[in-house]
C-alpha positions, 0 to 999 in steps of 0.5 A, a space after each residue: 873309089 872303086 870297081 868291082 872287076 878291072 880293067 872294064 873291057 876286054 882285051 882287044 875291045 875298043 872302050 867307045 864302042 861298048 854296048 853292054 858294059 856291065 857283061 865286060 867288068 868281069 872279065 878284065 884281070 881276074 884271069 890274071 888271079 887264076 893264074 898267079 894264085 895258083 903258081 907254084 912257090 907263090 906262097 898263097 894264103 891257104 883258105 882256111 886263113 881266107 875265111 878266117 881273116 873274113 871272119 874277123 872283119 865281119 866281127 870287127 864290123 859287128 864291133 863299130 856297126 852295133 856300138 853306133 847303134 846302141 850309143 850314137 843313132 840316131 845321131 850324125 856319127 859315134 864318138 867312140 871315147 866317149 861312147 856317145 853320138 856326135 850331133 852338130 850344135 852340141 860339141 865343140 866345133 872342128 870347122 869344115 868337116 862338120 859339114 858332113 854332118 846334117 842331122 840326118 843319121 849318116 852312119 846308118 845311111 853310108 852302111 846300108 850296102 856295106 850290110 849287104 855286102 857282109 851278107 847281113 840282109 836281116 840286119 839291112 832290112 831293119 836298117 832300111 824300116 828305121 831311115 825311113 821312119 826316122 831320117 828327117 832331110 828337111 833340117 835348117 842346116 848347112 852341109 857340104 854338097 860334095 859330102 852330101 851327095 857321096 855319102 847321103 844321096 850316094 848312100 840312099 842310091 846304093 841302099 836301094 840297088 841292092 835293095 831292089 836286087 834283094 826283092 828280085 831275088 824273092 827272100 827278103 825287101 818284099 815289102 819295099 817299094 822304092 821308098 829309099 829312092 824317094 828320099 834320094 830324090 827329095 835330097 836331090 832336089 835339096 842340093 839343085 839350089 846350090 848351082 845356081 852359078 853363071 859357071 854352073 860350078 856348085 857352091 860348096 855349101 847348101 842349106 838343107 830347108 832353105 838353099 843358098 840365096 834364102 835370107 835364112 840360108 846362111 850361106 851362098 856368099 862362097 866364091 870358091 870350090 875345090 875342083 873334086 867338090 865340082 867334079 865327084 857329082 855325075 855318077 849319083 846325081 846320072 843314077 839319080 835321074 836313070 833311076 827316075 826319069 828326070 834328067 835334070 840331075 844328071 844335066 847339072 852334073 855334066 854342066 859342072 864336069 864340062 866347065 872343069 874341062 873346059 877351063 884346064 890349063 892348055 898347055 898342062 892339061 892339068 886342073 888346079 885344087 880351087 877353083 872361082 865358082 863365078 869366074 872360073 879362075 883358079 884360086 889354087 894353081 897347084 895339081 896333084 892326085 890327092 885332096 883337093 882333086 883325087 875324085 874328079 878324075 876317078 870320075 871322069 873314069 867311071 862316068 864313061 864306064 856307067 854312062 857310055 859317052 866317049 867323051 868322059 873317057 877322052 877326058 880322063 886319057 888326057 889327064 892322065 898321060 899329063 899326070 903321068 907326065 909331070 906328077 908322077 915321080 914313081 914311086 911318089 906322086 908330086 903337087 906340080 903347079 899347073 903353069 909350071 909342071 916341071 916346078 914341084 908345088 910341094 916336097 910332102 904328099 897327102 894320104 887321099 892320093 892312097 886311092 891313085 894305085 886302085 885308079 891305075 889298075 881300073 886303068 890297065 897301067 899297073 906297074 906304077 900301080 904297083 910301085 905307089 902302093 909299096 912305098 904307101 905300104 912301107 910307110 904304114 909298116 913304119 907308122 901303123 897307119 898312113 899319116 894324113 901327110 908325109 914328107 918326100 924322105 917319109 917323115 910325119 907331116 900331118 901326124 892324124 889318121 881318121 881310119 882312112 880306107 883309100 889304102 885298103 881300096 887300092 889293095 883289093 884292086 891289086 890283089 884283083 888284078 894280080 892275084 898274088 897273095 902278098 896283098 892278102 898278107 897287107 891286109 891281114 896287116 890292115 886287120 892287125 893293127 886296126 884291132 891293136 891300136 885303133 879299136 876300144 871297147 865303144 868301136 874305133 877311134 881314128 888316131 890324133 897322132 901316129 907317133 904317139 898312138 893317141 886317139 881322136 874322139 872320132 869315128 867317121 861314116 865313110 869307115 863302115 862304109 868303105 873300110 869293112 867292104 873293102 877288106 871283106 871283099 878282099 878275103 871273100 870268095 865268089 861262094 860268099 856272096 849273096 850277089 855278083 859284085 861284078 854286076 856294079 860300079 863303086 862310088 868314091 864312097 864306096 856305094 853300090 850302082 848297078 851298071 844296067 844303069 847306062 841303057 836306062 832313061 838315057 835323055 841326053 846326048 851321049 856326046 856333049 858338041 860344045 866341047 872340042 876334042 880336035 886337039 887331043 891326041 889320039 896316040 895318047 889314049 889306050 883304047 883297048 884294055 891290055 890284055 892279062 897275059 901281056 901283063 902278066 906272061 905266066 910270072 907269078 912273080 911279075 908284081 914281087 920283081 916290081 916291089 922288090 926295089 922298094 921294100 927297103 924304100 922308107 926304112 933304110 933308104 930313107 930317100 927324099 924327092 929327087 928334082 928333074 934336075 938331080 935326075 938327069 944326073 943318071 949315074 954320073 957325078 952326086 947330088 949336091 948336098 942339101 942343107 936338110 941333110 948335112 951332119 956336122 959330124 960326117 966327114 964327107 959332108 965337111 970335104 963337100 963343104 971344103 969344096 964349096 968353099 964353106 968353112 965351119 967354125 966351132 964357136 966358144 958357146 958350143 954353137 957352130 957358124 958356117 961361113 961361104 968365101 966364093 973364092 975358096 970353092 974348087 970351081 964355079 959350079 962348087 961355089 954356086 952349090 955353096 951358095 945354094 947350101 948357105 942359102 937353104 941352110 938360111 931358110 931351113 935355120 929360120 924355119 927351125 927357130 919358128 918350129 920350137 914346138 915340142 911335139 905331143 905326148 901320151 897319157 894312156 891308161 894302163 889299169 883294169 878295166 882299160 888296159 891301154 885301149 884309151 889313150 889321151 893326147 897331152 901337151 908336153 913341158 919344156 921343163 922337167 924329164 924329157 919322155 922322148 929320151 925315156 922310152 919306157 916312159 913313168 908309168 904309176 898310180 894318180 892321185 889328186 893333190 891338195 890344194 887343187 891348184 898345186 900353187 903352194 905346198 902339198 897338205 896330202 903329200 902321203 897321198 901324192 908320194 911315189 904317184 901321179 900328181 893331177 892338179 888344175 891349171 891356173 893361180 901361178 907358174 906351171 914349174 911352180 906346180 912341178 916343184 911344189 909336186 916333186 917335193 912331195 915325192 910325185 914321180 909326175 904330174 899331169 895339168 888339168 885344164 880349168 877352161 870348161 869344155 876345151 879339147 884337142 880335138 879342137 884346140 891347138 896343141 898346149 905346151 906349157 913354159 917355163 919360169 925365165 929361171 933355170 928349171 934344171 932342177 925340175 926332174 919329173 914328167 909334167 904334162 897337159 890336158 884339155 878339160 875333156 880329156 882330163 875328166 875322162 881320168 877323173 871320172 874313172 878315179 870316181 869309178 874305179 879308185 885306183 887308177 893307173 896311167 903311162 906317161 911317154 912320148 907315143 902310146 905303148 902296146 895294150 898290157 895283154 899279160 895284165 889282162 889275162 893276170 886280171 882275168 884270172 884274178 876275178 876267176 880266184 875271187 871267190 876262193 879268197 873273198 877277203 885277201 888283199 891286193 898285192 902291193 907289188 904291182 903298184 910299188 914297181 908301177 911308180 919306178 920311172 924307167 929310164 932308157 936313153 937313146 944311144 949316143 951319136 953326135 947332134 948336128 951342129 946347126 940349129 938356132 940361127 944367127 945373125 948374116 955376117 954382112 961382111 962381104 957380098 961373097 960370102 953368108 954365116 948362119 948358126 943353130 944351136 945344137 939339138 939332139 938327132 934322136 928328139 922326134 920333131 914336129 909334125 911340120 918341120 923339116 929339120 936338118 936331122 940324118 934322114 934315117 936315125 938308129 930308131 927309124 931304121 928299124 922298126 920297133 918289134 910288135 906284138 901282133 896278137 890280135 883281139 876279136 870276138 867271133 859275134 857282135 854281142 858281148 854276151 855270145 857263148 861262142 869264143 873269140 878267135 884270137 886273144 880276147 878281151 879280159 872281162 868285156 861285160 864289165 869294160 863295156 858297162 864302165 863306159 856305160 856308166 861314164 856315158 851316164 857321167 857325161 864324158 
């Protein structure tokens, strides 16, 4: 989501009565950069730093766009592990986000502006020759339609606005003749089929050659859709029609836009996640701003913006002032059921909301903007990457990250808007950790889990063509561009549109008479932009005073979603205390209790048992509290014995020539050394045991001694290998899955169990891969030999010092062409280094235990003790203190970057920061295991 100058008119100007919108983007907030980055003591980034940061994107760029090229096109996306393009009836299926996928080269059609932007119109140039000879939009395949329009037919959109920009400008594109717009057209029609409803509400799927309702389609038998897939459609398919003339695009879009309206809860004005696309019923009557909804409303925004109607803009006012009603609970942005707005739908937020801040600032109401986007930024400074989803206290929910750009967009609003350099800070921050964690020599590989740094064989389109402009645009000066970015708006994708657009081939009437707007209103509605010098009175340091309360937001306040309820309490008496917070070892917590009338009761097996008697509460009101506890307590025992799952662990290879960069994720043991106690983890070399299975003892235990042991699943217990490997002197051992093909990128996560016996006498890591991940380290022993892993609880930071001592290894070779390798590294490399985590009390629930049905007054429930420091699944809500001694204070980090100052690895110029040891020689290891079939 994004626009490129905001807000889009000017202080004082009505926004129904703009008649040419394009010449007022400029002119919204950037007043306010010029003031406030020019302030004395604001700490502005010198613009050396600037171009230096924009430097490293355009390399990072150069990184994922060339290795897409060389080893994915003409494929869908880059499998960046594996160094191979990702084509859809090849690999394992991942469910609905393969729908993205139509074998129509979707990287290369989602870049093709981002080039443009980057300044890279020789490379945009090529790009354009090759979609056009190579993409083929005629493939018997389903695919999303949302997916679809943003990415493809908003791709061709942008790629032919700039391209037409660039032939006006007489250097480059003379030879292009609309072509791209063509293809856009063909697309569109491909995608008409789909609304083929009474409603007008699209089918979420269509069939590329045949459509819905053809007997080869396979698909038209949906009944559901998500109100964005329905609402993220105008502004490609207006473009689509103002560009060429045939209305019937942009019709079927406002069709669709008007029947969401038209079926929003009244009383609410809010819209619900899914939504019946024959009866307009909503399927899921939750709301929020995130997955589901987040673009459906950006768009109603930017529809005004492009196309003029009135209309578009009343809409999004009126959902606005009832998200900021009922969803907005700043710094969080809560799911409300759309019947029940004052009732939360869910205490974890999702990380597609991330864009909301960007939204906020288009919209002119930036202080809340300002308040999401710090609590999202204390968030990522504690996990390195915003989770899919966190939790109200900020807990690892959904523990992926696919390189989202939603966060990076909503920092190059702010920054617009507020000129104060903290933000380029937060996107150095961005540039940092994308190069230190997520970056491996074939590109970028999204995260499998943000706790533990493992990666996802994964690199999606929308990264190229969001994350890159965004960052870039945030460092660039007007100077460095090729063109005026005010002279667009930005899709959801990211795609460029020009905005003289909206007096173009105009055949429909600007406002839609069917709807009625009667009972809005007005006084809702901001219909002049605020000015910049109310919003900002000459204080550089109006965005720092509105941050400030926040900064410790996750780290040390650790505070969860306070209720309506909990707030109307203002500054008078405590929350009652929650069962998810409760420390059996904190005395205030048991004088609560004692005031409930709860009573705790130390069993003989180490268990505790709470136990509610009404009578004994101080008042009504304390026992009504208790009651409430036990109940909670209840629930959250219950949920926690169905949450036994231990969470994953990491295999990273740390040896030459890796370096940490690939890291696998492993399913954990519930046997043998417990790695989240060991934060140093067992590092040393693997070795394959004999026999393979390792279900009887080790014929090669000279090889295994002082090593990783790798061994196949299958033929008897997982203890029965552990024991048998640790005999023969293994310091760990890793289970290799025998089923051909299975991966965690599709299979749920494995943990293996135990015998039913006392495996207290199992003292070594044991871990689990999928066969994909397996072979990845068996294919490297073929190659290398000697090959070295960690085993832990999350990924550790890449061995820099390794690589440099490795480095100036290969620089000595030729003075000692027959020394021998020390043994040094390898002897210290077995040693298992085991650090503890610091003592404190567990609390004293776990496991439940049967009601006492005694009496009608009074509840027992009683949990097994379990550590406070064991990190827990990604789901669970476990009642641990909400801030442990770790998550406190954030681990220190190296924050030495990599980069390289061109794409080629055989560029003569030197890298700005920290290179690689032996580049050439790690791209053509991965060369070689592409040849291996990875």
């Amino acid at each position: 989501m994004a626009l490129s100058g905001a807000p889009g008119c000017r202080a004082g100007e009505r926004g129904p009565r703009w008649r040419r919108p394009w010449k007022l983007l400029a002119l919204g907030l950037l007043s306010a950069s010029s003031v406030l980055a020019a302030a004395p003591g604001a700490g502005a980034m010198s613009r050396e730093e600037k171009r230096r940061l924009g430097s490293q994107v355009l390399e990072m760029f150069d990184h994922a766009y060339s290795n897409y090229m060389e080893h994915a096109y003409p494929a869908d996306e880059l499998m960046p592990l594996t160094c191979r393009g990702r084509v859809r009836g090849q690999e394992p299926s991942r469910g609905d986000v393969d729908d993205a996928l139509g074998k129509f080269s979707l990287t290369l059609i989602d870049t093709l502006d981002t080039l443009v932007v980057l300044n890279k119109t020789k490379e945009f140039e090529e790009a354009v020759k090759k979609v056009i000879k190579d993409v083929n939009l005629d493939n018997d395949i389903v695919v999303s339609v949302f997916e679809t329009n943003i990415r493809v037919l908003g791709g061709l959109l942008g790629g032919h606005s700039v391209a037409i920009m660039l032939k006006e400008k007489g250097e480059y594109m003379q030879w292009y003749n609309g072509e791209l717009l063509h293809m856009a057209k063909e697309l569109g029609y491909k995608l008409l089929p789909a609304f083929n409803t009474t409603s007008g509400l699209p089918y979420p799927r269509v069939n590329l050659k045949f459509g819905v309702r053809h007997p080869e389609a396979r698909t038209g038998t949906e009944t559901d859709t998500c109100t964005a897939c329905a609402g993220t459609l105008i502004l490609e398919f207006a473009a689509l029609s103002r560009f060429t003339g045939t209305s019937i695009f942009e019709e079927y879009a406002r069709k669709a836009l008007d029947f969401i309206w038209e079926k929003r809860q009244r009383s609410s004005n809010l819209v619900g996640v899914t939504i019946n696309i024959h009866t307009g019923d909503w399927v899921r009557k939750d709301s929020g701003v995130g997955a589901g909804i987040d673009s459906y409303y950006e768009y109603l925004l930017k529809a005004y913006v492009l196309l003029g109607d009135d209309s578009f803009l009343e809409r999004f006012n009126t959902h606005y002032d009832a998200i900021m009603r009922y969803i907005s609970q700043p710094p969080l942005l809560l799911d409300v059921h759309i019947h029940k707005p004052m009732l939360n739908a869910r205490t974890w937020m999702d990380s597609l909301l991330a864009f909301f801040p960007g939204l906020q600032v288009l919209k002119g109401d930036i202080r809340p903007a300002i308040e999401t986007h710090e609590m999202l930024y204390q968030v990522i400074k504690k996990h390195n990457f915003l989770p899919e989803a966190f939790t109200t206290d900020f807990r690892v929910h959904w523990a992926q990250h696919p390189l989202r750009p939603e966060f990076a967009e909503s920092t190059y609003f702010l920054y617009k808007a507020t000129g104060d350099p903290y933000y380029l800070e937060v996107g150095k921050t961005l540039i940092e950790n994308l190069n230190k964690y997520a970056r491996v020599p074939c590109g970028f590989a999204a995260m499998k889990d943000v706790r533990t740094g493992s990666h996802e064989d994964r690199m999606d389109s929308f990264f190229l063509a969001e994350m890159f402009k965004y960052l870039y645009l945030l460092f660039a000066d007007k100077e460095d561009m090729i063109f005026d970015i005010e002279d667009y708006i930005f899709t959801t994708e990211a795609h460029l549109l020009p905005l003289w657009l909206s007096t173009t081939n105009q055949t429909i009437s600007k406002k839609n008479i069917s709807t009625e707007y009667t009972e809005l209103d007005d006084s809702n509605f901001d219909w002049t932009c605020p000015n910049t010098q109310i919003l900002f009175p000459n204080d550089p340091m109006f965005a720092q005073s509105i941050r400030e309360p926040l900064k410790n937001v996750v780290d040390k306040s650790c505070p969860r979603g306070i209720s309506r309820a909990e707030e109307s309490l203002g500054s008078g008496p405590k929350p009652p205390l929650r069962a998810r917070d409760f420390m059996a070892s904190n005395p205030e917590h048991l004088e609560i209790l004692k005031k409930m009338g709860v009573s705790l009761i130390h069993l003989k097996d180490g268990r505790v048992q709470l136990v509610q008697h009404a009578v004994q509460a101080a008042s009504s009101l304390d026992a009504e509290d208790g009651l409430r506890f036990m109940q909670e307590m209840i629930e959250l025992s219950s949920q926690q014995q169905k949450e036994q799952q231990l969470p994953p662990r990491a295999v990273q290879i740390v040896s030459h020539p890796f370096f940490g960069r690939v890291v696998l994720t492993a399913g954990p043991a519930q046997f043998g050394m417990d790695l989240s106690k060991h934060k140093a983890g067992t590092r040393g070399f693997v070795a394959t045991i004999k026999p393979y299975n390792g279900c009887s003892e080790i014929t090669n235990p000279e090889a295994v001694k002082e090593k990783i042991a790798l061994m196949q699943r299958g033929q008897c217990m997982f203890a029965e290998k552990a024991r048998n490997i640790q005999k023969a002197g293994a310091i760990g051992g890793i289970v290799i899955d025998d089923n051909e093909g299975s991966s965690s990128d599709t299979a749920p996560l494995f943990q293996m169990a135990g015998d039913g016996k006392n495996t207290d006498d199992i003292t070594i890591p044991m871990l689990f891969l999928f066969n994909k991940e397996g072979n990845i380290i068996l294919d490297a022993i073929r190659e290398y030999e000697a090959v070295e892993v960690l085993l832990s609880d999350k990924a550790k930071d890449r061995d820099l010092e390794m690589e440099n001592m490795d480095q100036k290894s290969s620089e000595n070779d030729s003075h000692k062409p027959n020394s021998e390798e020390a043994p040094s590294e390898s002897q210290d490399a077995g040693a298992v280094s085991e650090e503890p985590d610091g003592g404190g009390e567990s609390s004293a629930v776990g496991d439940p235990d049967p009601l006492s049905p005694a009496s009608a007054d009074s509840a027992s429930v009683s949990r097994a003790d379990e550590d406070p420091h064991s990190p827990g699944p990604a789901e669970a809500s476990a009642p641990e203190p909400a801030c442990t001694p770790e998550d406190s204070q954030p681990q220190e980090q190296n924050t030495q970057t990599e980069s390289n100052s061109k794409a080629h690895w055989d560029s003569k110029v030197q890298p700005m920061e920290s290179i690689l040891a032996d580049w050439n020689e790690d791209i053509e290891a991965f060369e070689m295991m592409e040849k291996d079939e990875l």
